[in-house]
N, C-alpha and C positions, 0 to 999 in steps of 0.2 A: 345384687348384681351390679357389675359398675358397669360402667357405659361412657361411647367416647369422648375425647376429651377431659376427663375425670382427673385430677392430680391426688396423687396416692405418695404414703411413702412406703419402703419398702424395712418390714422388721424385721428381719434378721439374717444372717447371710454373710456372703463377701462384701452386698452392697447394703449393707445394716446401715439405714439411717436416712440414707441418699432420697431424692425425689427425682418423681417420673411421672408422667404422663401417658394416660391410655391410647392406644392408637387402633386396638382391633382385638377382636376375641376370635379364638382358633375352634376349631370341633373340638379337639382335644379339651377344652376347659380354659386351657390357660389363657392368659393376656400378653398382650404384645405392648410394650410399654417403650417410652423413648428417655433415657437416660438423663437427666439434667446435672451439669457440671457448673460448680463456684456456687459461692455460697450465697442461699438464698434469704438473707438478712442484709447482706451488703446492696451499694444502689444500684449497682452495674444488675442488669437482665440474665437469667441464667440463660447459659449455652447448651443448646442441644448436646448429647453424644450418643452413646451406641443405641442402637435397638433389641432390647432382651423379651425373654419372655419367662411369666410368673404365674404361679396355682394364685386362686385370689388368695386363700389365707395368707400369704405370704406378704399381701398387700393391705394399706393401711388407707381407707378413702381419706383425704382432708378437704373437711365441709369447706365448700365456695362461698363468696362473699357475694352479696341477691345486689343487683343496680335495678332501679326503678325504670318504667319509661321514661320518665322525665330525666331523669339522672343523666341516662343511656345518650336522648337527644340531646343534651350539654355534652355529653363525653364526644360523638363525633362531628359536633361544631367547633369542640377545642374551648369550650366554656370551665368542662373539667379537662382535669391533668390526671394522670395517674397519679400524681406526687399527693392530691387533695384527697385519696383515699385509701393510699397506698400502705397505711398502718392495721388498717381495716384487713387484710386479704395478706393470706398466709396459704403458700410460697407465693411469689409473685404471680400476675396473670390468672390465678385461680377465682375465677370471675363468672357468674353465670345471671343471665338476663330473665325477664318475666315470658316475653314474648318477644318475636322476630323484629327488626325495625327496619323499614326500606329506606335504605341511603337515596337522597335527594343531593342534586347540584348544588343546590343552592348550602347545603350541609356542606360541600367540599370549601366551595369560595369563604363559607362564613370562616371556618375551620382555619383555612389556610391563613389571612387575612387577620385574625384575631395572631393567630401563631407569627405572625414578622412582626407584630407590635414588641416581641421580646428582644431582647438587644443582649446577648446573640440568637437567635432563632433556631439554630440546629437542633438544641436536645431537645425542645420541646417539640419539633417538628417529630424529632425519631420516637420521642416518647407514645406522641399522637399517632405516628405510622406504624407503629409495632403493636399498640393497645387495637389498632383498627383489623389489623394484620394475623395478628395472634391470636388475642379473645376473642373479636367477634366477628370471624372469618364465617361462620355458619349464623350466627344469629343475626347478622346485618343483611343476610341473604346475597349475601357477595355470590356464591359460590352461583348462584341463579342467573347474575343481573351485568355478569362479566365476560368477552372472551378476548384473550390477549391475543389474536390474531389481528382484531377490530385496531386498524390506527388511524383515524378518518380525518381528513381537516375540514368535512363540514357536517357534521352531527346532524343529523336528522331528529333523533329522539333522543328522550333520557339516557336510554340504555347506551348508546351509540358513545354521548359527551361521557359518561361514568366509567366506562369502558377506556377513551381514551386518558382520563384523569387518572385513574387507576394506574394503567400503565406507562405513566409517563412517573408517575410519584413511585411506583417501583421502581424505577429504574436509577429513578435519583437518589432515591435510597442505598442501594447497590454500589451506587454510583461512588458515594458518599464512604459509605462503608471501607469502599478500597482505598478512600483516601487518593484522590487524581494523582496520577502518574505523568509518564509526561503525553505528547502531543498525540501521539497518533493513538494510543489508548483512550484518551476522550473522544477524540472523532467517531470508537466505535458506539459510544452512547449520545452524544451530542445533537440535541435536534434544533440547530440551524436556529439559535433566538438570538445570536450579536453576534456580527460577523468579523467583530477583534475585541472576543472577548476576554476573561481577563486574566487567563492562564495561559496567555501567548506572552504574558509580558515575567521574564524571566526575573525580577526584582522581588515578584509575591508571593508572601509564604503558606504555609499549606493551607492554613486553617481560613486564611483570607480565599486562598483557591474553591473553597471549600463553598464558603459562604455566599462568593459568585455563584460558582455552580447551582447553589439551591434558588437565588434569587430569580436569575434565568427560567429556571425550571415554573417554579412558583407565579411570576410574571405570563410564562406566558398559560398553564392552567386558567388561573383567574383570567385574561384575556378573552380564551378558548369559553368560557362557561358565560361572561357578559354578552359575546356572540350569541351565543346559542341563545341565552336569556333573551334578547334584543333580536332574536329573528323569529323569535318562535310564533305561530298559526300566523306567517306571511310568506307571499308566493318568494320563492327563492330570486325572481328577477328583482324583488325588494331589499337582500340581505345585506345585512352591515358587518365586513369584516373586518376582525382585527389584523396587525403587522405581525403576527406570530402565523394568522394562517395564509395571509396573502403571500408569504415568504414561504412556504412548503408547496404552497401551490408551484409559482416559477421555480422552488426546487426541484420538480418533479419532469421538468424540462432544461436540461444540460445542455442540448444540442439540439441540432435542425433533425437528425433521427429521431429525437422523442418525441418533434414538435411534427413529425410525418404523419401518425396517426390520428393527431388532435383535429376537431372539427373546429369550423372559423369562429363559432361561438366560444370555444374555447382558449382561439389563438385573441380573439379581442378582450377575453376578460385578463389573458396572460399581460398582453401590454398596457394594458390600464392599471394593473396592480404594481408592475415596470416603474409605471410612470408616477402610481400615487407613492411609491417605497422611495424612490431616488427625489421625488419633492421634502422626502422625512431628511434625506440627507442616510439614506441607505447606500452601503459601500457594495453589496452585492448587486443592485439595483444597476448602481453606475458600472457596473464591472458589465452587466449583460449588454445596457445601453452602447459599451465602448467598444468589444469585442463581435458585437450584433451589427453595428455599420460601421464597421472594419473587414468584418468579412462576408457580409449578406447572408440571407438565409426565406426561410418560412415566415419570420413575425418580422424583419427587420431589411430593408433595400441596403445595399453597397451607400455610401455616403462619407465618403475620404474627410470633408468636412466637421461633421457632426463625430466621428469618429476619432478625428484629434481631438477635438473638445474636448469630450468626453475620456478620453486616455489621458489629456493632464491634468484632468482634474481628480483620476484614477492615482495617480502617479503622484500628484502633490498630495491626497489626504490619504492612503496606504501607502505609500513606496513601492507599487509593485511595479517590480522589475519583468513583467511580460509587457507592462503597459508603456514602459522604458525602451523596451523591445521595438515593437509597433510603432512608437515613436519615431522611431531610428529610421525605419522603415518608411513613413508618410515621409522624412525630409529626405533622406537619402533618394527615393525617386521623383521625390517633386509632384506628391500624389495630392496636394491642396495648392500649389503654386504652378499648372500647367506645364506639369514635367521638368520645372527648372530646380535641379538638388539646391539642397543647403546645407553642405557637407560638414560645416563646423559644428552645426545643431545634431545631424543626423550621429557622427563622433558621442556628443557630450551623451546623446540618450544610449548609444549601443555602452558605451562606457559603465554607465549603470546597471543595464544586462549583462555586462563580462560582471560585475564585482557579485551577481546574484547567480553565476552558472549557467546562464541563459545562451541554451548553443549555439541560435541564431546570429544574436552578438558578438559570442566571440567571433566566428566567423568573419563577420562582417566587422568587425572591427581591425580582426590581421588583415584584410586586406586595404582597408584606410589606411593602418599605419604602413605597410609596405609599398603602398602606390603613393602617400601621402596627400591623402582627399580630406580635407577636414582637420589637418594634424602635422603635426612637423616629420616627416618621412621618417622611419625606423624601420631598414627590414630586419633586422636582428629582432626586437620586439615581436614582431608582426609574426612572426616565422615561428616564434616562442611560443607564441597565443595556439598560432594554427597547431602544432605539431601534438601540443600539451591538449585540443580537443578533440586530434583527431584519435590520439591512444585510446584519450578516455572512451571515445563512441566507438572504438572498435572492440574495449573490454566490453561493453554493454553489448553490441551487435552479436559479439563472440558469446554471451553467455544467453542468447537469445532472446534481447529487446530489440526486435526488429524496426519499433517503429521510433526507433533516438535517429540523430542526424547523421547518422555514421556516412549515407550515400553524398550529401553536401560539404562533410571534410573532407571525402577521400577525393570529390573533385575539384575542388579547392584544390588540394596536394597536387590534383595533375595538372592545371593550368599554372604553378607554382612552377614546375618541373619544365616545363613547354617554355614558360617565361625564360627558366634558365637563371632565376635565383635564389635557385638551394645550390649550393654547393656542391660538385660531385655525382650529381643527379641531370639527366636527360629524356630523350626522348621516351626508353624502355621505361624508365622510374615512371614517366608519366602514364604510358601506355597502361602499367600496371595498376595506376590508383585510377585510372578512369576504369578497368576491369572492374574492378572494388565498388565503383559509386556505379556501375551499369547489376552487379550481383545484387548490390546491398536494394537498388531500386527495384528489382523485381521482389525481395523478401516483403519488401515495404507495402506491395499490393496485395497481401495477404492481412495486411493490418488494415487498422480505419483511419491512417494518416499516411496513403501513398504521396508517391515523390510530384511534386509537379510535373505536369505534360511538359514544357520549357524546358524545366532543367534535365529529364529525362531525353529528352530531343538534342540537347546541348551534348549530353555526353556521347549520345549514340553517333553525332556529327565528328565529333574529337575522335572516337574510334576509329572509325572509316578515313578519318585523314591518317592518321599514324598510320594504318594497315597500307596505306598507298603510297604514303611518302616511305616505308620503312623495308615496304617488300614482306611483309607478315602473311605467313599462310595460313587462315582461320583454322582451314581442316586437320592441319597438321594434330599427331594424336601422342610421338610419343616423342621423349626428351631423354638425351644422355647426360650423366653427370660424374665427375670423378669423385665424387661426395655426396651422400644421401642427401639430394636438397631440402630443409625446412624441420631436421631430424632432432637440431637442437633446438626448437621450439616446443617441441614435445615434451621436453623437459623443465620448461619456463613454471611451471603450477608448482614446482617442487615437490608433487608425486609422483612418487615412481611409474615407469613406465612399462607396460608387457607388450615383452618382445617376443616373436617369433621366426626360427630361422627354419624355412620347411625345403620339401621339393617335389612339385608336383605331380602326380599320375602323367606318362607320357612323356615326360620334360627332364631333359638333362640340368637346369638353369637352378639354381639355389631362389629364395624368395626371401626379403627380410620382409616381415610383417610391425609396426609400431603402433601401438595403440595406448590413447588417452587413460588413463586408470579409473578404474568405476569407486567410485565411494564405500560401494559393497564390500569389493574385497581390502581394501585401507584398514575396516575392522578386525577382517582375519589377518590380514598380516604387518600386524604392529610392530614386529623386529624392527622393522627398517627405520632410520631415524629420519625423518620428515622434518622436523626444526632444523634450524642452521642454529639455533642458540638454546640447547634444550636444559639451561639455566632458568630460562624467564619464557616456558611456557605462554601461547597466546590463551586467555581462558575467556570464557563468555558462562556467568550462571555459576564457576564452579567447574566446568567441564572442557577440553580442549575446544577449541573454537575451529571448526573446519567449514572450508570457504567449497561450494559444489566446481570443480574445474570445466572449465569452457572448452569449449568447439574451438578448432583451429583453421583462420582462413588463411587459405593456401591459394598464391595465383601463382601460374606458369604463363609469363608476358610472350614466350615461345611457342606455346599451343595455344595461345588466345582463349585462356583457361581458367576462371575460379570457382574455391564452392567452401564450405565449412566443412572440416573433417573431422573423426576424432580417429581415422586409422588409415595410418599410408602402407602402400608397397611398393617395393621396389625388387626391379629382376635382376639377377646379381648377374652383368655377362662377364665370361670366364670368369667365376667365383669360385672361394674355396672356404672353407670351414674348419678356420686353425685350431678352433676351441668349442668344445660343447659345452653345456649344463650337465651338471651333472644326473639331473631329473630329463625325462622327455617331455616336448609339449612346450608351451608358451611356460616363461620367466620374465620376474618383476627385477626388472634396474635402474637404479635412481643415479646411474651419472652412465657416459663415457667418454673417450675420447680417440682421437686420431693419433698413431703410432709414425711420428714423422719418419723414423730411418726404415721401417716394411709396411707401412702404407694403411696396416690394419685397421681395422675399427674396434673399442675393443669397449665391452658392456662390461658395467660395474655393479655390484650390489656391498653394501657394507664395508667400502674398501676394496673389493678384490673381483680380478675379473673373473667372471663366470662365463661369459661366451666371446669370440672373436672369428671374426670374417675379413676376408680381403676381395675383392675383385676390380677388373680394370675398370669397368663400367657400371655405375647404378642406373637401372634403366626406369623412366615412371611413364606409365601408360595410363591416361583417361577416358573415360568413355564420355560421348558427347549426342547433344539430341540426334534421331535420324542417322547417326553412326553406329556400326558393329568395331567392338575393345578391336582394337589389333595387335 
């Protein structure tokens, strides 16, 4: 009878000759075997493939190669290799032990440690993770003494540290395997051990990427287990920890939210490990210490002081441009010099945050160069900066990041407007973008980064003047237009659009209906050509690249009225209905236009119109809090 684990080959058949592995006996008799693919003479490891099943006669056992105990404890210290007895054991892996052997820590460290002495270390690492992995998956009593839920950063017991060694060396294994990609796929396995480490640096090539990765990984293992060694039967008020776990520890605290439910014993060990990481000359260390009194919190006072400090010295040994930001901000209010700016400093730093997309910056730097605070006046520049971030945070806002700076461009935009130097633009342009930063700042209280109480105050001030200087009647609900207003923006995604022209129950009045196009039907109805160049396909993987279309915000500065839509109407007064579709019901149109010598509107699909309307008036009615539609 065979039994699992067992390598067999298989005599005769389709798969005459092949080798396989036992994996499970059925009632039926037969065996469940897992297929091995590439030949098993060459040094490469065979590859799993399919799972079949086989009568035994069909199967052929091939006797395993015996390892001693003694042998066994060399093999997961890393003393042996598989390569030192790999002539020995036919097909690969076919390997079986005397008796069980319980993995000790101190097995991992020796293991790991003996394995960097090789120059390069990888294969012997893989060799040693796979022989551990593979063969003696049951006889090391793994399967007992492990649970990959367990990710602990202060081990209490054997099982606790092996548990987390275990899975930390799977994963870099895996890890390894895929061959690093780029940035944001490391981050998904990346457990925080150099905080510029060495696959940010776009010069190195894979197999160096590679080699970081493992060193990291291995560094901090070994770390993790001299811990554990070095604390062991002493009271935890005594423990000595390494920078691999002092640094999971404050990872596990991002904000003054995490740090809510922590007890003060806990807030004091966070900034002593603060303080011991940023004395190593820790970049994340100093990132908390500069953002921590810059903006106060649970573990850290407001201290404008210690918070520049800390920010240029963020800013000279990373370059980060948030800490460029901040910067900008301590000179531009004069938050360490008793409120007296220093505008050419506070310039040079926002300067740094514009070249990094830092919105703050930009902001604050169109208006330097348009006031010219710090800078040789430019409003052409200034005006550039503004206009080019406020599109950007309005694609964002529109596609549902509520919490980007979209409410801080658009009133920027409306004090711009008020000033009276955009071109072309007044009182109403401004009334409108301060609509926009008063909408965008209520969305924003739905996120965990509302709008300032000041700048919210600012704009609800700015409203109330224009409504008084302007004669605006809030209440007001509906709006006439000789042109569907906002109808060609519905069209801006270059998906088609579904239109509908109805008439309701009771109502003589025609209705245009416009709606945003769902992605859903885009698949059913591929006729339509969506590319402007459908020469050069956009592709992503192989596949046409399709981008999800946003919400459309829509203000009426005449009903004191915004909101994000993806479906307008409009009541056609005295309309008429020069053309129908030829189908009843809603249709998909990817263009139209306006018929200057009869006024018409006229929907397009493939070239040709398919519906057309005229009427004297587009009527758009809103509904508003505490109001009934009218």
């Amino acid at each position: 009878m065979l039994n699992f684990g067992d390598w067999v080959q298989i005599k005769y058949g389709e798969y005459e000759g092949r080798y396989a592995k036992v994996t499970s006996r059925k009632k039926s008799g037969e065996y469940g075997v897992i297929l091995y693919d590439g030949a098993v003479s060459s040094p490469d490891f065979p590859q799993p493939g399919n799972v079949l099943s086989f009568q035994e006669e069909v199967l052929k056992l091939l006797e395993p190669f015996h390892l001693s105990q003694k042998e066994l404890r060399k093999v997961v210290r890393g003393e042996l290799t598989y390569s030192d007895f790999a002539e020995k054991v036919f097909p690969p892996f076919n390997l079986k032990v005397e008796r069980r052997y319980t993995l000790k820590v101190e097995d991992i460290k020796a293991a790991l440690v003996r394995i960097n002495q090789n120059k390069p270390p990888l294969s012997a690492f893989k060799q040693w993770f796979w022989l551990i992995l593979n063969v003696f998956y049951d006889s090391l009593n793994i399967r007992d003494r492990y649970d990959e839920a367990i990710f602990t950063d202060f081990p209490k017991d054997e099982k606790e540290i092996f548990s987390t060694v275990y899975g930390l060396t799977e994963k870099l294994y895996w890890r390894l395997e895929e061959r690093l990609g780029n940035k944001e796929e490391n981050e998904q396995y990346m457990i925080r051990f150099q905080d510029e480490p060495v696959w940010e640096r776009e010069e190195k090539n894979q197999d160096e990427l590679e080699v970081a990765a493992y060193y990291a990984v291995c560094t901090d293992i070994i770390g993790r287990i001299d811990s554990y060694l070095m604390n062991l039967n002493k009271p935890q008020g005594q423990w000595v920890y390494s920078q691999s776990q002092m640094k999971h520890v404050i990872g596990d605290y991002e904000n003054d939210k995490d740090l809510e439910g922590a007890t003060p014993e806990a807030i004091a060990l966070y900034r002593e490990f603060v303080r011991r990481l940023y004395r190593q000359g820790d970049i994340q260390a100093i990132r908390i210490l500069a953002f921590g009194y810059m903006e106060g919190g649970i573990a850290y006072r407001r201290n404008y002081e210690l918070a520049k400090l800390y920010m240029q010295e963020l800013y000279d040994k990373a370059g980060d441009a948030y800490a460029a930001n901040c910067l900008g901000m301590i000179y531009y209010h004069g938050l360490t010099n008793h409120g007296v700016p220093d505008y050419p400093k506070a310039f040079q730093f926002f300067s740094y945050g514009v070249l990094d997309g830092i919105d703050e910056s930009i902001y604050m730097a169109a208006d330097m160069l348009i006031h010219g605070l710090g800078t040789v006046k430019n409003i052409d520049m200034g005006l550039n900066l503004l206009v080019d971030g406020y599109r950007n945070a309005l694609y964002e806002f529109c596609h549902g990041t509520f919490d980007c700076r979209f409410a801080e461009y658009a009133m920027r935009m409306g004090e711009c407007c008020m000033e009276g130097i955009i071109y072309g633009m007044g009182t109403k342009d401004a009334y409108r973008f301060y609509l926009e930063a008063a909408y965008a700042a209520e969305k924003r209280k739905l996120t965990d980064h509302p709008l300032e109480t000041e700048a919210e105050e600012k704009i609800e001030r700015s409203l109330t003047f224009i409504r008084d200087r302007v004669g605006i009647d809030p209440d007001k609900c509906e709006l006439k237009a000789d042109f569907p207003i906002f109808i060609s923006q519905m069209y801006e995604d270059r998906y088609p659009v579904k239109v509908s022209i109805i008439k309701k129950k009771g109502s003589s009045d025609y209705y245009l209906k416009v709606r945003k196009f769902d992605l859903k039907e885009l698949f059913s109805n591929l006729k339509l050509n969506l590319n402007p160049n459908p020469e050069e396909p956009e592709k992503e993987g192989g596949e046409m690249k399709v981008n999800e279309p946003g919400e459309l915000l829509v203000t009426y500065p005449e009903l004191s009225w915004t909101s994000l839509v993806s479906e307008m109407e409009y009541r056609l007064e005295n309309g008429t209905v020069l053309k129908r579709p030829e189908k009843e019901g809603p249709f998909l149109s990817d263009g139209f236009r306006r018929d200057e010598n009869t006024n018409a509107l006229e929907f397009y699909a493939h070239g040709e119109v398919i519906a057309a309307v005229e009427a004297d008036w587009y009527v758009v009615t809103v509904k508003k809090k505490g109001k009934r539609q009218a």
